[in-house]
N, C-alpha and C positions, 0 to 999 in steps of 0.2 A: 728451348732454342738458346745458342748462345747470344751475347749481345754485338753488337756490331764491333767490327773485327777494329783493333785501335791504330792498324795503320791508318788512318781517316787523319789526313791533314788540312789544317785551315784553308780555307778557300783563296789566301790573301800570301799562302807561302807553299808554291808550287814544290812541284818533286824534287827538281834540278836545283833547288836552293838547298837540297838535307837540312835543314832547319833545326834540329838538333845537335848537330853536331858542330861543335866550335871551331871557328875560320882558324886552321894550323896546317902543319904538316900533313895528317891525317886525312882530314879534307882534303886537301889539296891535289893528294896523291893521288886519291878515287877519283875526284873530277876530271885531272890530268890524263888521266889511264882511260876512263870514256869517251872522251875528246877525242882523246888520235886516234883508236881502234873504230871512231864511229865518223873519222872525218876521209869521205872519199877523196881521192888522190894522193894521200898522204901517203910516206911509208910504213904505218903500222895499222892503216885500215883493215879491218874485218868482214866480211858480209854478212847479213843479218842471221842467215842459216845458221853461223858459227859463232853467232855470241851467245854464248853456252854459261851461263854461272851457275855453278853449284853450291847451297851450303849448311854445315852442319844444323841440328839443332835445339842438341841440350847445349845449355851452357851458351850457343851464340846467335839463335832466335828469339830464347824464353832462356828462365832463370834455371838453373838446376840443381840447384841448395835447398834446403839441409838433406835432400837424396831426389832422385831423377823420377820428374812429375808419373812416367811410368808405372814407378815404384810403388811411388803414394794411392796411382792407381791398385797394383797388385796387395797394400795393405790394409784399403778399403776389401774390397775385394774378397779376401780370406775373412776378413772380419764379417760380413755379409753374408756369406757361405757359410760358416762357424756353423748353424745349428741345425743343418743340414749333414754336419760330418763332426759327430760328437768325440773320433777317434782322434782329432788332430789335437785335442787338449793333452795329449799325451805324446804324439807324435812329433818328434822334428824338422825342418825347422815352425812348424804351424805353433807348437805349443812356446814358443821366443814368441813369434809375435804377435800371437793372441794378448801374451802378457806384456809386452810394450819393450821388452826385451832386445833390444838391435843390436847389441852385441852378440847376443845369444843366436840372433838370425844371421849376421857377418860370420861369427865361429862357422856354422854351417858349408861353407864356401860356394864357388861355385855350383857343384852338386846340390847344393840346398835352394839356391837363387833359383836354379832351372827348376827346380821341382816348384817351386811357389810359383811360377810364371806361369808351370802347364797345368798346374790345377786351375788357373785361373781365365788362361788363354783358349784352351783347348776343351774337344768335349763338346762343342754348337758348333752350328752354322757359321761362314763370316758374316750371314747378316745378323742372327743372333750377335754375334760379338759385337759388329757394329754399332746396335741398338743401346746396348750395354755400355758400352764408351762414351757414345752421346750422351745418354743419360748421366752418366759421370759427371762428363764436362761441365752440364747444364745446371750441376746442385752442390758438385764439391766445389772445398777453398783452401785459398794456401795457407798451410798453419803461421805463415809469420804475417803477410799481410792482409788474411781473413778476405780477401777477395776472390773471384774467379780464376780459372786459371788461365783462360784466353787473356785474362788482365796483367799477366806478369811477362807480358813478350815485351823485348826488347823496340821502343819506339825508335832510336836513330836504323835500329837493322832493317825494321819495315819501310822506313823513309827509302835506305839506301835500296830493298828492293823495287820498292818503285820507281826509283831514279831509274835504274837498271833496264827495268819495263820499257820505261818512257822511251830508253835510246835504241829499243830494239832487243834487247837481251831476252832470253830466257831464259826463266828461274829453276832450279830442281834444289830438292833437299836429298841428301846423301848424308842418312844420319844410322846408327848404331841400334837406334828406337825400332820396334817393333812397325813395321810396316802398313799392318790394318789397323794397328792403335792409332797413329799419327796420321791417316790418311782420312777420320772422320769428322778431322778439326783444319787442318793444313788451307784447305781454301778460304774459309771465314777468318781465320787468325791473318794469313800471311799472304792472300790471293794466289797462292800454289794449289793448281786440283792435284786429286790424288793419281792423276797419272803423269803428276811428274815429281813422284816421290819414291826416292830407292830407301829402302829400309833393311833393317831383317826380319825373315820369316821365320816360321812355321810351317810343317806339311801340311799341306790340304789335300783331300781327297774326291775327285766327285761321285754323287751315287744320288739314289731316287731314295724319298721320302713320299712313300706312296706313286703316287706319279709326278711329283714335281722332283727337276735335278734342284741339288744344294752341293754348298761346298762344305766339308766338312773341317773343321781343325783338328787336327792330332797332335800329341804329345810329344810331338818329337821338331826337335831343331832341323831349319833344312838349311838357311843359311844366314852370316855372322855380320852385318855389312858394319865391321869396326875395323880399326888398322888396316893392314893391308886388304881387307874384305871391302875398301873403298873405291880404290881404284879397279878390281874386278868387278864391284857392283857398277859403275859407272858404265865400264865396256859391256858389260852386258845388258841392261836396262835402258844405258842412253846411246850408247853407241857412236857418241863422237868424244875426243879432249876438250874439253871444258878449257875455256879462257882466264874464267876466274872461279877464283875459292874461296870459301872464308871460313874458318874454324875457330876452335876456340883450345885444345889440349893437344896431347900427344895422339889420341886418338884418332886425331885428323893431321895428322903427320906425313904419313904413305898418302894422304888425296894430296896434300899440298906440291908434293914432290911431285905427283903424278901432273898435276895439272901446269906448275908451272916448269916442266922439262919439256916443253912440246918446240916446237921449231920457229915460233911465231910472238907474239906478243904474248906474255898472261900475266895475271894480277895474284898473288898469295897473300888472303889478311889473316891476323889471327888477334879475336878479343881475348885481351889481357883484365880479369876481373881484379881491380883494384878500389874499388870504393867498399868498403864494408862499411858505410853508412847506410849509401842508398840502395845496397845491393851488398855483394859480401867480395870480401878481399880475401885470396889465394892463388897457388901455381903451383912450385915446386912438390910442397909436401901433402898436397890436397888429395883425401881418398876417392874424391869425387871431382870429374873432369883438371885431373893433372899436368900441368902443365911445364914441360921441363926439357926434353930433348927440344922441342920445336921453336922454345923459348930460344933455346943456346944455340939453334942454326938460323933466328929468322934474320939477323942481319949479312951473316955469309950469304944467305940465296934472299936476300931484297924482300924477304915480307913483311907485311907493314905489319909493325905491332900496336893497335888499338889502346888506348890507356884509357880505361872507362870512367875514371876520375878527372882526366885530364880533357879529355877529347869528347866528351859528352854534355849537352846542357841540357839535358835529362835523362832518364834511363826509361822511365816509364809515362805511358802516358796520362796517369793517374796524379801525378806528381805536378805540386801547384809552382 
């Protein structure tokens, strides 16, 4: 089992306080923004039906350095399998990184990534998979801070979603992550059940196993929920415009745009990773969660840019 999920705030520094997060701009701007959408009579009130927030969540839930917790999953994973499938010591990309090789797995490209994900993903049950992931969760650690991985989520982000809660909102994650990976930690980590989590998939199949239906996994991509894959995933899975967003790359570009073009109030953040002490500092030229068009339009369309050095008085809740 995992351990208790680290949004848990002291009993003595309520939701509505963000307690983390340092009295500025930043703050100010979220509190501002809940205020009027959640104060009846005003002109920017919302109804409760319609405070919709949605938000990414490598990179701006949990940490996504030195490669995305997924990954780390897929290279347990192959590594665990290995003696099972003696051909992949020869094979590519399996024989990079059996040898610890990540360039030699990057060389590989896309075509390579997808093929490590469906040996890994596909081929069972979703509950099979399920089991599998849990189990993950429950005994792997993050190579830099030798912890949990439920331990490396962003505390000011779990504050803000519970503030959010507090005033009525509803949370969803609209993330790039595999959908049945993320959806068997997402309640414990972040109090989001997994049916209010849009992802990407995989095809599934149904069919009998003896007499019991199951779903199967197959090897095959059904859909992409990155860039523009956000805002289709949103209409289709949630079915209303989202008020607020919160991202962290260009990734989350097309939802930012998507969400705050609507006719009404919304809110666009984006965490800006700048502390490489507590956490790691990049943007522009980062191979992982880049950050650069979205960087250079967020002050044109009013999104709040996050400085997680500046605007945070912690990151983790690990952190004395």
């Amino acid at each position: 089992m995992l351990a208790a999920p680290a949004l848990a705030l002291a009993a003595d520094a309520p939701p509505a306080d963000l307690p983390s997060w340092k009295d500025g701009e930043a703050k100010s701007a979220i509190i501002d923004f809940v205020t009027r959408v959640t104060s009846e009579g005003g002109p920017d009130f919302v109804a409760k039906a319609d405070r919709i927030a949605v938000f990414d969540n490598d990179g701006t839930l949990w940490s996504e350095q030195p490669m995305y917790f997924q990954g780390m999953f897929i290279n347990d994973r192959v590594k665990a399998m290995a003696p099972d499938h003696p051909e992949w010591k020869d094979k590519e990309p399996f024989a990079s990184l059996l040898k610890g090789d990540m360039a030699g797995v990057v060389a590989s490209g896309e075509k390579g990534i997808v093929e490590l994900a469906m040996a890994t993903h596909a081929g069972m049950t979703s509950d099979e998979f399920a089991k599998i992931v849990k189990d993950w969760f429950a005994s792997a650690k993050h190579p830099r801070f030798d912890r949990p991985y439920n331990e490396i989520t962003f505390l000011p982000m779990n504050e803000l979603l519970e503030y959010l809660r507090a005033n009525d909102f509803k949370t969803y994650i609209v993330s790039g992550g595999g959908v049945e990976f993320m959806r068997t930690m997402t309640e414990q980590m972040y109090g989001i059940p997994p049916e209010q989590v849009v992802g990407s998939t995989i095809t599934t199949k149904y069919e009998l196993q003896g007499d019991t239906p199951v779903l199967m996994r197959e090897p095959k991509v059904d859909f992409v929920d990155d860039g523009p894959g956000k805002p289709v995933g949103i209409n289709k899975f949630i079915g209303k415009r989202p008020i607020f967003a919160a991202g962290n790359s260009d990734g989350d570009y097309e939802m930012l745009r998507w969400v705050t073009s609507g006719s009404g109030p919304s809110f666009g953040m984006i965490v800006h990773h700048t502390d490489g002490e507590r956490e790691w500092a990049y943007d522009r030229q980062s191979h992982i969660g880049k950050l650069d068009k979205a960087m250079t339009e967020a002050e044109q369309r009013k999104w709040l840019l996050v400085d997680m050095k500046d605007d945070w008085n912690r990151i983790y809740a690990f952190e004395k």
